[in-house]
Predicted model as a PDB file, atoms N, CA, C, CB and O in Angstrom, pLDDT in the B-factor column:
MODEL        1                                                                  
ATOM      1  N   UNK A   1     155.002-191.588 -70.645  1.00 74.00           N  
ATOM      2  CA  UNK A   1     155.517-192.912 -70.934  1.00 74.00           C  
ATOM      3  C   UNK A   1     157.035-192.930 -70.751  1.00 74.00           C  
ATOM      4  CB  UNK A   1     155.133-193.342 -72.363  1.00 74.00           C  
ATOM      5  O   UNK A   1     157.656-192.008 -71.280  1.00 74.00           O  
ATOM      6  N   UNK A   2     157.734-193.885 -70.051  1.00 91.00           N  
ATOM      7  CA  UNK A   2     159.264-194.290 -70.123  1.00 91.00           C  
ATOM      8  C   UNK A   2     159.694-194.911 -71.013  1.00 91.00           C  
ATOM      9  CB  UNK A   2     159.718-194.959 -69.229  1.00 91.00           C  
ATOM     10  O   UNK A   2     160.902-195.019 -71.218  1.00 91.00           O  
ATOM     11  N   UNK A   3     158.750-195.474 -71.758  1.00 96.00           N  
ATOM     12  CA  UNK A   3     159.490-196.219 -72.801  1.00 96.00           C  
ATOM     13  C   UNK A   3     158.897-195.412 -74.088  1.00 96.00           C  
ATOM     14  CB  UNK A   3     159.181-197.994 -72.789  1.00 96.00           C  
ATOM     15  O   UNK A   3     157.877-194.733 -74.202  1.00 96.00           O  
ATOM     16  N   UNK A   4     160.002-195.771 -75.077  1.00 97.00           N  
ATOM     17  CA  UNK A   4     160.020-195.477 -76.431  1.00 97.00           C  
ATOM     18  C   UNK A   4     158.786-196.272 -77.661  1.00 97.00           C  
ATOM     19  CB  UNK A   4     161.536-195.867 -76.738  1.00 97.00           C  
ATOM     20  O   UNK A   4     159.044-195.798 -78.767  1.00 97.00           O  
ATOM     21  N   UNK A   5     157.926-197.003 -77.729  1.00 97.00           N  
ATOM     22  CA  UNK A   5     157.312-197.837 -78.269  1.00 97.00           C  
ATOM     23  C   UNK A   5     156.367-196.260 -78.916  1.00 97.00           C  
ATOM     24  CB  UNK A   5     156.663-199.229 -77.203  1.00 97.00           C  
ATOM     25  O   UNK A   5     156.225-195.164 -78.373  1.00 97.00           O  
ATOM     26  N   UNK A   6     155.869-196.778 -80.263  1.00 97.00           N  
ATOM     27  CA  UNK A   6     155.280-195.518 -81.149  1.00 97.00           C  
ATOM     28  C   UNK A   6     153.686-196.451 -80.368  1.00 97.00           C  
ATOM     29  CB  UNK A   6     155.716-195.388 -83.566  1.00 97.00           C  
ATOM     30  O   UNK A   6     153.249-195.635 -79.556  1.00 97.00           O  
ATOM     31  N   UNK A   7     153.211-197.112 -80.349  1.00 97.00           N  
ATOM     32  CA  UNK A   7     152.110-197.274 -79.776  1.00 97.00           C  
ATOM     33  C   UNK A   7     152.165-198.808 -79.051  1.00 97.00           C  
ATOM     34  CB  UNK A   7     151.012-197.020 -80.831  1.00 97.00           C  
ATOM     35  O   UNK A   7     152.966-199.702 -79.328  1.00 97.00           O  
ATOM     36  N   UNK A   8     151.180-198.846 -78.137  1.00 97.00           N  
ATOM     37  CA  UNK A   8     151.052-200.079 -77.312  1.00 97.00           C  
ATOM     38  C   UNK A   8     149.371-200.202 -77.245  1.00 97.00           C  
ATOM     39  CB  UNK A   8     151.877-199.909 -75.681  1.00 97.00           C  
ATOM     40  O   UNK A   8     148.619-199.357 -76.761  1.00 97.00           O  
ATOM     41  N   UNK A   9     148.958-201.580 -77.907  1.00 97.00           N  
ATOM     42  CA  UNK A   9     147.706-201.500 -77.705  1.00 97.00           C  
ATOM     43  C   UNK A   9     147.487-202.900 -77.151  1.00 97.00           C  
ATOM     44  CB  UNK A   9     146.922-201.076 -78.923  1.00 97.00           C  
ATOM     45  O   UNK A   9     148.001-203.979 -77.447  1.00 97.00           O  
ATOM     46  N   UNK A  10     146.382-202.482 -76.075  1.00 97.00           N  
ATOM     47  CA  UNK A  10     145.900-204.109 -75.380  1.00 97.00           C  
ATOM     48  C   UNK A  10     144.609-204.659 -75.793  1.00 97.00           C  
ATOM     49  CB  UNK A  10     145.712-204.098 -73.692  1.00 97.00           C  
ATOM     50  O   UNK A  10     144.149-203.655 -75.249  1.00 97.00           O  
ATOM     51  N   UNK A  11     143.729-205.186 -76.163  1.00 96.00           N  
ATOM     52  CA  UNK A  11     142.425-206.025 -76.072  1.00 96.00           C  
ATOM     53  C   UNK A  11     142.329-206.651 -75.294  1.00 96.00           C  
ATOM     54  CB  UNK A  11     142.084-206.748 -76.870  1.00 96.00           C  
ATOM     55  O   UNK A  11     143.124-207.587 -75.203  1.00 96.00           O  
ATOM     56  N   UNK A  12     141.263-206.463 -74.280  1.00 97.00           N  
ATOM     57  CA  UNK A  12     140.785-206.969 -72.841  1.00 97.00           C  
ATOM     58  C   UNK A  12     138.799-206.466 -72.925  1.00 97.00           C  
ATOM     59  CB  UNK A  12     141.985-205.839 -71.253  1.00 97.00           C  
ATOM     60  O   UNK A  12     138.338-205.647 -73.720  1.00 97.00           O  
ATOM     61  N   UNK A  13     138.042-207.198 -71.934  1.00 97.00           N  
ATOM     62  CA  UNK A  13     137.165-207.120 -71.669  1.00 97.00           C  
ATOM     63  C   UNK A  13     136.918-206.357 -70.625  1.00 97.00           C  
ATOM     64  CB  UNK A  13     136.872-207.984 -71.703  1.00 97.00           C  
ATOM     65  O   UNK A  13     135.800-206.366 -70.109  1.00 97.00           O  
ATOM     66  N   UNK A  14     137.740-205.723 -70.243  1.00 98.00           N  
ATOM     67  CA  UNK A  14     137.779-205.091 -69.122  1.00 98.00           C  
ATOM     68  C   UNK A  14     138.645-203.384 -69.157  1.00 98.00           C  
ATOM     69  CB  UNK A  14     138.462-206.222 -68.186  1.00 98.00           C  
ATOM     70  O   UNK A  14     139.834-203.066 -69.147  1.00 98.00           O  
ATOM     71  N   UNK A  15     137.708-202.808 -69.188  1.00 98.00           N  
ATOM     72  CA  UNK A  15     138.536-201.330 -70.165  1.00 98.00           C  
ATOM     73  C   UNK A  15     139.802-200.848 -69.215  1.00 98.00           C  
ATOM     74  CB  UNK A  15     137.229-199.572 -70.374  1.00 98.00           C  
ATOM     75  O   UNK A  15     140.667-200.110 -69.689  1.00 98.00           O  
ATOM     76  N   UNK A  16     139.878-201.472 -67.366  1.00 98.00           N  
ATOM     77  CA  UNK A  16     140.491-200.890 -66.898  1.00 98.00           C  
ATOM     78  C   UNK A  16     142.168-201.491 -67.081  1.00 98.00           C  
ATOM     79  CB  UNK A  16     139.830-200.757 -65.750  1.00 98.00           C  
ATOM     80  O   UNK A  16     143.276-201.010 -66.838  1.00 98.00           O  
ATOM     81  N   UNK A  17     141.775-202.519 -67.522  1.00 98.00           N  
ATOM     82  CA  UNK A  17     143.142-203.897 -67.231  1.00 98.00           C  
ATOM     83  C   UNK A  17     143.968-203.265 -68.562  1.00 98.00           C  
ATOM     84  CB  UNK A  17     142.510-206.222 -67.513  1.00 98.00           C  
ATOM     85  O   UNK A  17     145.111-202.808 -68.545  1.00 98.00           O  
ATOM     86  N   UNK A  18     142.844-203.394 -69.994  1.00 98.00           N  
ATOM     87  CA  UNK A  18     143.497-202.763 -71.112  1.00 98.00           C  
ATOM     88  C   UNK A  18     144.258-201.932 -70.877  1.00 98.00           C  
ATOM     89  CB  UNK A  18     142.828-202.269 -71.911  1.00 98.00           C  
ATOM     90  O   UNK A  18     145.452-202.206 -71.002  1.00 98.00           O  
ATOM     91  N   UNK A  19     143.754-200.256 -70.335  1.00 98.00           N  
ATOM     92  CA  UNK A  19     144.642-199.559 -70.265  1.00 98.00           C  
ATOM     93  C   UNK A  19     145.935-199.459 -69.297  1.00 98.00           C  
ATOM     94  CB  UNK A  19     144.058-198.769 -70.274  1.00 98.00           C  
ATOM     95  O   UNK A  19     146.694-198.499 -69.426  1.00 98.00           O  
ATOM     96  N   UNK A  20     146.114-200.193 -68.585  1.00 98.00           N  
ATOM     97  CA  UNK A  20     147.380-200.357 -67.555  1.00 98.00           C  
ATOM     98  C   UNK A  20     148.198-201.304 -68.462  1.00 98.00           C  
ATOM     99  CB  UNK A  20     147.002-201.098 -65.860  1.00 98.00           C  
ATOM    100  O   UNK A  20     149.414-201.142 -68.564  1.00 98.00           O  
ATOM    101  N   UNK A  21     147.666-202.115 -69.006  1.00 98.00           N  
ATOM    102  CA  UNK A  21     148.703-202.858 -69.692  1.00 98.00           C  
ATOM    103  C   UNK A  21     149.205-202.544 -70.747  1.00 98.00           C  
ATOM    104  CB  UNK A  21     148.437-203.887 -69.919  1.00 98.00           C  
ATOM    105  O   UNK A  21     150.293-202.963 -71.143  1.00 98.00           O  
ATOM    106  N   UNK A  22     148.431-201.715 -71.378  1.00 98.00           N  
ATOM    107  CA  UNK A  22     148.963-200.955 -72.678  1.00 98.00           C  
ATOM    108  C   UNK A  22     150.210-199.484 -72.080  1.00 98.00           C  
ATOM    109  CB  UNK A  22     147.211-200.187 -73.642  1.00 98.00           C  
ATOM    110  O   UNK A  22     151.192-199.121 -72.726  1.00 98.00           O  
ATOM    111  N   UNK A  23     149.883-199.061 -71.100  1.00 97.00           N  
ATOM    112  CA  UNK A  23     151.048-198.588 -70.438  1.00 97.00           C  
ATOM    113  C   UNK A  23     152.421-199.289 -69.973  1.00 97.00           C  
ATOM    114  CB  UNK A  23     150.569-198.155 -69.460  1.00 97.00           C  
ATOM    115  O   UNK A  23     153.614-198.989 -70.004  1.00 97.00           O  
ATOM    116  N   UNK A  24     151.620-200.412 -69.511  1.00 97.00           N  
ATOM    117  CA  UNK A  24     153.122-201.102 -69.126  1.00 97.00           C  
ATOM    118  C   UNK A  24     153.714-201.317 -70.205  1.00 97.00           C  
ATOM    119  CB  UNK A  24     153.174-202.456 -68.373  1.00 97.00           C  
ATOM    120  O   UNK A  24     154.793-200.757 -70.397  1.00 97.00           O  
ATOM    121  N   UNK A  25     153.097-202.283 -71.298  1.00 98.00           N  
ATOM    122  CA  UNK A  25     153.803-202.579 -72.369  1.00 98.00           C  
ATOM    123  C   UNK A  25     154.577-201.806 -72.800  1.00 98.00           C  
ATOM    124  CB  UNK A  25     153.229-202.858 -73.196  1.00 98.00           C  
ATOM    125  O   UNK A  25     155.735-202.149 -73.038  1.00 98.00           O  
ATOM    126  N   UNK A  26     154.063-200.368 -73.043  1.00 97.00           N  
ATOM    127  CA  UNK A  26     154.739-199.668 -73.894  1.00 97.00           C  
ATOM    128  C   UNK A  26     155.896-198.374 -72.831  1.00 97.00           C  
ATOM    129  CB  UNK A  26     153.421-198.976 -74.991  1.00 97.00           C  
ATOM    130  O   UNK A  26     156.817-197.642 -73.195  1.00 97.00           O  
ATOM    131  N   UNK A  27     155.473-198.530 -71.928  1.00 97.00           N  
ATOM    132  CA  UNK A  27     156.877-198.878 -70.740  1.00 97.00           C  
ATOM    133  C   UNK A  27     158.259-199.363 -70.912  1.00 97.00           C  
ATOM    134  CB  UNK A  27     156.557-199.912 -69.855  1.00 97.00           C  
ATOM    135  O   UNK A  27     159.359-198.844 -70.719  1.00 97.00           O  
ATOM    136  N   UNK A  28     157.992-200.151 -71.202  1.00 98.00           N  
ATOM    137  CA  UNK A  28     158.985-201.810 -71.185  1.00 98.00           C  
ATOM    138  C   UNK A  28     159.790-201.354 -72.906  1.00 98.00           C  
ATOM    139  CB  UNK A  28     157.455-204.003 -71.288  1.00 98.00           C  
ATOM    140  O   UNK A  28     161.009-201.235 -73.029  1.00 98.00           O  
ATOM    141  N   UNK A  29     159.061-201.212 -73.756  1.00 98.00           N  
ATOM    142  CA  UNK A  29     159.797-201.303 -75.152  1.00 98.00           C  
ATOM    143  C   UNK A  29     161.419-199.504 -74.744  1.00 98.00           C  
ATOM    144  CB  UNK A  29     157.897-200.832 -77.022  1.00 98.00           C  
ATOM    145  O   UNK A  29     161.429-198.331 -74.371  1.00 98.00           O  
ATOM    146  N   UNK A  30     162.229-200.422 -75.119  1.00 97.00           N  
ATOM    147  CA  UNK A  30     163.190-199.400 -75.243  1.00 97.00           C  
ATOM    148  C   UNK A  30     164.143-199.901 -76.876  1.00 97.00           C  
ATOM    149  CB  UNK A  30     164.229-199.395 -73.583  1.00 97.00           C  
ATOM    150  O   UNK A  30     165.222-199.415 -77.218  1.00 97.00           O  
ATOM    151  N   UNK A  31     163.534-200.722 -77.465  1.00 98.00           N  
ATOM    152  CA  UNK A  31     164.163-201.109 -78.840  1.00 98.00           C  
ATOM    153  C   UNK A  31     163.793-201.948 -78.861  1.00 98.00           C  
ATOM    154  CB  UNK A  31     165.388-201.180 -79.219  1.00 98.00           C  
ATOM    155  O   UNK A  31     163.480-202.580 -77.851  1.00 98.00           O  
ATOM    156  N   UNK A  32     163.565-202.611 -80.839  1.00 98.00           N  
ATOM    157  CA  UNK A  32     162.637-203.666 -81.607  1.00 98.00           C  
ATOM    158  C   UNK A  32     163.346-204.963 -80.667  1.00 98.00           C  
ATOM    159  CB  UNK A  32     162.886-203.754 -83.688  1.00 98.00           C  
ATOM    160  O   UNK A  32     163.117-206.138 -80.955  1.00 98.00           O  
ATOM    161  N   UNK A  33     163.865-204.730 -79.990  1.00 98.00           N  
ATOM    162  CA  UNK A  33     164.495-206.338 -79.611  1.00 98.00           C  
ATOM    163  C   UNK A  33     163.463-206.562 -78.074  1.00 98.00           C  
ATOM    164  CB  UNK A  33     166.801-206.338 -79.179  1.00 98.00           C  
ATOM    165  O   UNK A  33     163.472-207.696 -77.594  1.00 98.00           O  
ATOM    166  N   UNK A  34     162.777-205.679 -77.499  1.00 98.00           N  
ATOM    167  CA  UNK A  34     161.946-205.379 -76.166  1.00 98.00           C  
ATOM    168  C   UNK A  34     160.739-206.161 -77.153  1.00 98.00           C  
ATOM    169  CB  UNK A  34     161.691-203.370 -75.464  1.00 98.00           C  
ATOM    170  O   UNK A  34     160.470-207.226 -76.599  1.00 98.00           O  
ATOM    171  N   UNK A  35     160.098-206.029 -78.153  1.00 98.00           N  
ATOM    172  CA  UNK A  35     158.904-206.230 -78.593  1.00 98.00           C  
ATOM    173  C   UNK A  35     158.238-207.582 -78.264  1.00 98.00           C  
ATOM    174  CB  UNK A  35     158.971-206.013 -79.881  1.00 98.00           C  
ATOM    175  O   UNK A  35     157.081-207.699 -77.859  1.00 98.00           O  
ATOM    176  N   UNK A  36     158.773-208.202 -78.402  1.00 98.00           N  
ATOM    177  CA  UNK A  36     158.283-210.409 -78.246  1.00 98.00           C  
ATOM    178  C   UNK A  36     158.919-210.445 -76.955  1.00 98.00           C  
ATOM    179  CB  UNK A  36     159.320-212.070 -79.683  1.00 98.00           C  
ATOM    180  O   UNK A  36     158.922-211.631 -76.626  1.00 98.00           O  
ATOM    181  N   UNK A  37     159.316-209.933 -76.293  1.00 98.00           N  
ATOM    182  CA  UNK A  37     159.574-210.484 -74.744  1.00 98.00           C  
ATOM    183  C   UNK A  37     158.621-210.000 -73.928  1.00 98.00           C  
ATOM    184  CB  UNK A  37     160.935-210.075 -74.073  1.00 98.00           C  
ATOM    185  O   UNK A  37     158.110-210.653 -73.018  1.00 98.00           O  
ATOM    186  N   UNK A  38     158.330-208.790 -74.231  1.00 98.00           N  
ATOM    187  CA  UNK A  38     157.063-207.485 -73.858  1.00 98.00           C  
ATOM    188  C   UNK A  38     155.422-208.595 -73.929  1.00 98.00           C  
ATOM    189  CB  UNK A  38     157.044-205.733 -75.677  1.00 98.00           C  
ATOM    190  O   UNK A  38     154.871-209.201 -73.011  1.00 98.00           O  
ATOM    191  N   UNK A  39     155.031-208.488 -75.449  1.00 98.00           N  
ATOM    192  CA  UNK A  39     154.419-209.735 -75.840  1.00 98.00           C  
ATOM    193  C   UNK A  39     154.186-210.549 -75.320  1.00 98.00           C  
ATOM    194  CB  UNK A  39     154.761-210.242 -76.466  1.00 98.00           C  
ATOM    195  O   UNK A  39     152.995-210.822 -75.168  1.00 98.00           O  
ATOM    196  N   UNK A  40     155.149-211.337 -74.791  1.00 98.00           N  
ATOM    197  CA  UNK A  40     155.152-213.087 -74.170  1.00 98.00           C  
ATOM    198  C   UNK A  40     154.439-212.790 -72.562  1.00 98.00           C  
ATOM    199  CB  UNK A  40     157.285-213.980 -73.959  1.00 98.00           C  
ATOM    200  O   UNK A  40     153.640-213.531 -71.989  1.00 98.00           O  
ATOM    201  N   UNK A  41     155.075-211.301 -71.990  1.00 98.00           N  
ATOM    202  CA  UNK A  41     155.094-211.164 -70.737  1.00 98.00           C  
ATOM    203  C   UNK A  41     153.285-211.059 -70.667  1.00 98.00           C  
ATOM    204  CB  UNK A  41     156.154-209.820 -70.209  1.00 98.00           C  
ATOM    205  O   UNK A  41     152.565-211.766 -69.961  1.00 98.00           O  
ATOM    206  N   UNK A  42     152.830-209.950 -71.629  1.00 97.00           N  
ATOM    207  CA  UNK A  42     151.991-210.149 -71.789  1.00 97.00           C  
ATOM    208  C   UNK A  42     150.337-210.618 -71.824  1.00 97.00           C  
ATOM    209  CB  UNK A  42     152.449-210.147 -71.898  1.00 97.00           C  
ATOM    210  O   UNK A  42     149.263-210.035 -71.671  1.00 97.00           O  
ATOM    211  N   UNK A  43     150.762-211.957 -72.103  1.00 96.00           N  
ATOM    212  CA  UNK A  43     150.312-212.560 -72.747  1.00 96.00           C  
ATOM    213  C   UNK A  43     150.052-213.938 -71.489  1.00 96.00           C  
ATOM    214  CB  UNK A  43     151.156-212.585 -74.062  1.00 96.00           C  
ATOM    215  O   UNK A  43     149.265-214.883 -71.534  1.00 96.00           O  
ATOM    216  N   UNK A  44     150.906-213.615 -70.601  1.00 97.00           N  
ATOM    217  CA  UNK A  44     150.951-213.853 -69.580  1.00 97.00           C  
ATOM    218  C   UNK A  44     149.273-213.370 -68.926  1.00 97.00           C  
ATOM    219  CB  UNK A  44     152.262-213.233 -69.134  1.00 97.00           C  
ATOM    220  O   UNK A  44     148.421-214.231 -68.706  1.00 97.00           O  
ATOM    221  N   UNK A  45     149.148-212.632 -68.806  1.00 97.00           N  
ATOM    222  CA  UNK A  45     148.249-211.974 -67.637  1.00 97.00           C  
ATOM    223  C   UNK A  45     146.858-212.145 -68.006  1.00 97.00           C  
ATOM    224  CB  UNK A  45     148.515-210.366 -67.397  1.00 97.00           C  
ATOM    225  O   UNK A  45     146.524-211.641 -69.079  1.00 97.00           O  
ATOM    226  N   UNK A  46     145.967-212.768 -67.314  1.00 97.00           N  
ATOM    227  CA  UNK A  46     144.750-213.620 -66.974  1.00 97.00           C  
ATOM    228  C   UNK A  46     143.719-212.121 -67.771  1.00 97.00           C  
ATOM    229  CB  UNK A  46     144.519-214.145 -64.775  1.00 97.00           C  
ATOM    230  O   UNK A  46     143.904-210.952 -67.433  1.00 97.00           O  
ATOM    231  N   UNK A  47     143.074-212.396 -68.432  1.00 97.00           N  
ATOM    232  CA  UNK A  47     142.309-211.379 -69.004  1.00 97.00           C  
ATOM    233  C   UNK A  47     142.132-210.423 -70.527  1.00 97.00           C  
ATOM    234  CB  UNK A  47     142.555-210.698 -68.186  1.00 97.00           C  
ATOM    235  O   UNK A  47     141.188-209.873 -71.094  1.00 97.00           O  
ATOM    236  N   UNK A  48     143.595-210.588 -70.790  1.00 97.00           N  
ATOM    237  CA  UNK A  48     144.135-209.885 -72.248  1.00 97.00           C  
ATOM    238  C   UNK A  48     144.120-210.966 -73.273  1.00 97.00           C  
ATOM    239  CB  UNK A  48     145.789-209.235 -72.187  1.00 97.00           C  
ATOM    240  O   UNK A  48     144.579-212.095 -73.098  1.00 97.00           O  
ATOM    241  N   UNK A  49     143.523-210.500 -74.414  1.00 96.00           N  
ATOM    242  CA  UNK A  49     142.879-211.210 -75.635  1.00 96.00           C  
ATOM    243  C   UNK A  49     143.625-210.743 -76.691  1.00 96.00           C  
ATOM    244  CB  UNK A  49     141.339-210.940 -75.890  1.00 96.00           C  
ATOM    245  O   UNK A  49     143.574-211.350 -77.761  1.00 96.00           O  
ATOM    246  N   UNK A  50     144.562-209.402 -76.522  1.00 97.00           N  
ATOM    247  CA  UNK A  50     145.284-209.776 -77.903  1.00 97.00           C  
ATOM    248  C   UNK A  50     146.005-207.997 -77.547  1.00 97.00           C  
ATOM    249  CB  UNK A  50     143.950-210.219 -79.785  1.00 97.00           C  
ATOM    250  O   UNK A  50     145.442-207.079 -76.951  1.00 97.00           O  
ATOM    251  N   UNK A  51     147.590-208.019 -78.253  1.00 97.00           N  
ATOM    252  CA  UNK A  51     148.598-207.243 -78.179  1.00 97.00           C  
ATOM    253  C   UNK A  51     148.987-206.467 -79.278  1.00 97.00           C  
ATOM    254  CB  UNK A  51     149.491-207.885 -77.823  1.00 97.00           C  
ATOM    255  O   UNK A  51     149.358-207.209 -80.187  1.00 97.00           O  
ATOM    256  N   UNK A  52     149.049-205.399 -79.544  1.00 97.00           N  
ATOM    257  CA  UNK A  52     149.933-204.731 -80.682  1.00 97.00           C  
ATOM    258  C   UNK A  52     150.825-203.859 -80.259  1.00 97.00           C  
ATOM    259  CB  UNK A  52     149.209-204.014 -81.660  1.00 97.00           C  
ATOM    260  O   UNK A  52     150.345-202.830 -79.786  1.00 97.00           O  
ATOM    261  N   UNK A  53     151.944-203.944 -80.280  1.00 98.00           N  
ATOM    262  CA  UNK A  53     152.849-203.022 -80.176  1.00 98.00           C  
ATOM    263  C   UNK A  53     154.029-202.835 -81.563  1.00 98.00           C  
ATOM    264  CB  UNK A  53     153.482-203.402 -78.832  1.00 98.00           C  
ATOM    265  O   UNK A  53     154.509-203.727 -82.263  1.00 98.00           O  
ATOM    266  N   UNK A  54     154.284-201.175 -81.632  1.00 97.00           N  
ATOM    267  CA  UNK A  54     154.554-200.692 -82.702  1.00 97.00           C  
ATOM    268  C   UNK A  54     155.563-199.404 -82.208  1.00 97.00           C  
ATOM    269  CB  UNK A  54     153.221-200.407 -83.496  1.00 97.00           C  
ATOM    270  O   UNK A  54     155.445-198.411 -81.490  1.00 97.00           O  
ATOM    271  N   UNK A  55     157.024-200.272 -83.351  1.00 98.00           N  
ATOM    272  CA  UNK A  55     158.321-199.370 -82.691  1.00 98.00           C  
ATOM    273  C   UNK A  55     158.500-198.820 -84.332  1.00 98.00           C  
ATOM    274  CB  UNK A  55     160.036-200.464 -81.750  1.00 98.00           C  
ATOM    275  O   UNK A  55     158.271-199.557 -85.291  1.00 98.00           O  
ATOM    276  N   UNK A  56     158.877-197.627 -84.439  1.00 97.00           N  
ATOM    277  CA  UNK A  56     159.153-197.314 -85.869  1.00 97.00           C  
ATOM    278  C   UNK A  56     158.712-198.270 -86.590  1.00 97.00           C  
ATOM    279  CB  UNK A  56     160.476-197.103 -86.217  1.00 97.00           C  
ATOM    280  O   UNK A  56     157.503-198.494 -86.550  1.00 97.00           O  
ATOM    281  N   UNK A  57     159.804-199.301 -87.663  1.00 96.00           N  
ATOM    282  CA  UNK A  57     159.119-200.230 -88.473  1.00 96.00           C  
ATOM    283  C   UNK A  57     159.025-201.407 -88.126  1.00 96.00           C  
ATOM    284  CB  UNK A  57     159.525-200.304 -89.540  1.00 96.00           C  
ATOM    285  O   UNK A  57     158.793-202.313 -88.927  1.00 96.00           O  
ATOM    286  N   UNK A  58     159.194-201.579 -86.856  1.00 97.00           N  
ATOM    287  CA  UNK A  58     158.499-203.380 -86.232  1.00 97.00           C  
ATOM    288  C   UNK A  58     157.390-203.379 -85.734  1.00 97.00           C  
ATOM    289  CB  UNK A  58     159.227-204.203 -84.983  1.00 97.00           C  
ATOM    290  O   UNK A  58     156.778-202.318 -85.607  1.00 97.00           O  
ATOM    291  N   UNK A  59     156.857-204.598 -85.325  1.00 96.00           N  
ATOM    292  CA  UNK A  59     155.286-204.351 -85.031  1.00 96.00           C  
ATOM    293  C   UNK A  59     155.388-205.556 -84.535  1.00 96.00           C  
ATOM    294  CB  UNK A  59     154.061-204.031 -86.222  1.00 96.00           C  
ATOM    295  O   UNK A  59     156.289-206.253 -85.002  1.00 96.00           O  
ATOM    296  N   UNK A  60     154.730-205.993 -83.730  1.00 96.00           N  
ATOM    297  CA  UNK A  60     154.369-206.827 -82.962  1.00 96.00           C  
ATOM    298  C   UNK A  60     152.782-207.241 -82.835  1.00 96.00           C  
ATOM    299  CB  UNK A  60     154.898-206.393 -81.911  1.00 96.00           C  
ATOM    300  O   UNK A  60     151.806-206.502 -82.963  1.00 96.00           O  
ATOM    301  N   UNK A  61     152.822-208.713 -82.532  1.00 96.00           N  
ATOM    302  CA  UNK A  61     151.014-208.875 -82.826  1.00 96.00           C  
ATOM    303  C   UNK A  61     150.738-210.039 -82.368  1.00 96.00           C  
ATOM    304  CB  UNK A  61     150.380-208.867 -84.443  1.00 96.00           C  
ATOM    305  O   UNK A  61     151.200-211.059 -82.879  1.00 96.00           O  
ATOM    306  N   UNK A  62     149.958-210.042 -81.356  1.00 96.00           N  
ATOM    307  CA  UNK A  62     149.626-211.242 -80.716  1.00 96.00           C  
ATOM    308  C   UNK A  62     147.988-211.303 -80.562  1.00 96.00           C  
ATOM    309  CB  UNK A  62     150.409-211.310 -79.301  1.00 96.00           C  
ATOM    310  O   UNK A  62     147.341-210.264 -80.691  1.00 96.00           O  
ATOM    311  N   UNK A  63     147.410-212.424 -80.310  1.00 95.00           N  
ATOM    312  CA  UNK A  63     145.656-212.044 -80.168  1.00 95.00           C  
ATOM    313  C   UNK A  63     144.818-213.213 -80.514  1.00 95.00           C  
ATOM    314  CB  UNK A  63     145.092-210.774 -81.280  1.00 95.00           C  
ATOM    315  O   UNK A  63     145.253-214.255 -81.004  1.00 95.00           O  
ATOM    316  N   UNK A  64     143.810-213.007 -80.276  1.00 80.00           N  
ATOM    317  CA  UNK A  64     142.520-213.819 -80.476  1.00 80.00           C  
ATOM    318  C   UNK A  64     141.770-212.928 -82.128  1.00 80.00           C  
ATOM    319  CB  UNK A  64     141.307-213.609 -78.672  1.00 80.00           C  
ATOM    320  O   UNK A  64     141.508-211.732 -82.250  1.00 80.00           O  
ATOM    321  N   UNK A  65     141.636-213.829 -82.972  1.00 79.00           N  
ATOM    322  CA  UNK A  65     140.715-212.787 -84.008  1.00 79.00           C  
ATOM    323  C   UNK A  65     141.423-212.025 -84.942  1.00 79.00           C  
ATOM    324  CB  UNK A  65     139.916-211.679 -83.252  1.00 79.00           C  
ATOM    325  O   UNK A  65     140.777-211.601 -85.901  1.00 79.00           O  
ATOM    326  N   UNK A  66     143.088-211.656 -84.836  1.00 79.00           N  
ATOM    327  CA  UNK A  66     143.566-210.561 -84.916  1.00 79.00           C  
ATOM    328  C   UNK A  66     143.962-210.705 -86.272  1.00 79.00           C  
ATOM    329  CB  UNK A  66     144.496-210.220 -83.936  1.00 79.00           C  
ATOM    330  O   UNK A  66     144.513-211.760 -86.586  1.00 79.00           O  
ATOM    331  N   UNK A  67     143.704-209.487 -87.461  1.00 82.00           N  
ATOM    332  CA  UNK A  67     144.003-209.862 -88.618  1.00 82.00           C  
ATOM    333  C   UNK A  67     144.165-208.116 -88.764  1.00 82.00           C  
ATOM    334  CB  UNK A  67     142.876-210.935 -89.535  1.00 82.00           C  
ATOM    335  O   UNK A  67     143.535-207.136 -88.364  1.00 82.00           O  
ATOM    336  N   UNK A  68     145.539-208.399 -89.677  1.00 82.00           N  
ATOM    337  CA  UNK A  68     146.039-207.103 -90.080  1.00 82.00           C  
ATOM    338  C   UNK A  68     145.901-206.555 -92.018  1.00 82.00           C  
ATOM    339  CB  UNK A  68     147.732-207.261 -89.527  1.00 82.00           C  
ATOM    340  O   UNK A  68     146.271-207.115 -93.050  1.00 82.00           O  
ATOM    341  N   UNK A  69     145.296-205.427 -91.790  1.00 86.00           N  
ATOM    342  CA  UNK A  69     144.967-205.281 -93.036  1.00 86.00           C  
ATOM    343  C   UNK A  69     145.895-204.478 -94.023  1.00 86.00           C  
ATOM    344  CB  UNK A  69     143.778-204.769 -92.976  1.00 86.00           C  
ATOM    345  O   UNK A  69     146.065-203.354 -93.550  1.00 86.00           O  
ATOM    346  N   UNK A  70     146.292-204.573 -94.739  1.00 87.00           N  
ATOM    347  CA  UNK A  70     147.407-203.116 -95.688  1.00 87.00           C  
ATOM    348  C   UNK A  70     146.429-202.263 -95.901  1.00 87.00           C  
ATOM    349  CB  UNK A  70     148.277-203.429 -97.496  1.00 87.00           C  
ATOM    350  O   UNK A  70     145.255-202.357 -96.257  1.00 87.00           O  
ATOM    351  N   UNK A  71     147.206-201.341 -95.588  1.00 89.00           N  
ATOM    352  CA  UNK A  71     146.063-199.686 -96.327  1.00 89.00           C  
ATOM    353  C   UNK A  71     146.917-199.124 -98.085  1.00 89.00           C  
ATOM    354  CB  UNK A  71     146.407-197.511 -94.598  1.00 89.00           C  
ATOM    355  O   UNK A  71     146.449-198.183 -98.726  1.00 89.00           O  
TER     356      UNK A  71                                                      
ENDMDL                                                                          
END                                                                             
């Protein structure tokens, strides 16, 4: 990975699209200020149903369904 992001996750119907985009995404993050532009870009692309990306303590969250739970 080139970029710094602690994880990049995609939701897609399509296992191959997920994983390229969860690379790119987490590509692209080089600091919490990359996260919602990353996101938007995203969010963009015909197929992806929902985004998490996670820099130290920011997090990012975009999606269909998507509900975050505390542990």
């Amino acid at each position: 990975s080139f970029g710094r992001a602690d994880a990049a996750m995609v939701f897609s119907d399509d296992c191959a699209l997920a994983d390229a985009m969860a690379t790119a995404l987490g590509n692209r993050i080089q600091s919490a200020r990359d996260i919602q532009p990353s996101i938007d870009w995203g969010k963009s692309v015909k197929g992806i149903r929902g985004i998490v990306i996670i820099l130290s303590d920011h997090i990012g969250v975009w999606g269909e369904q998507m509900e975050l739970v505390s542990l």
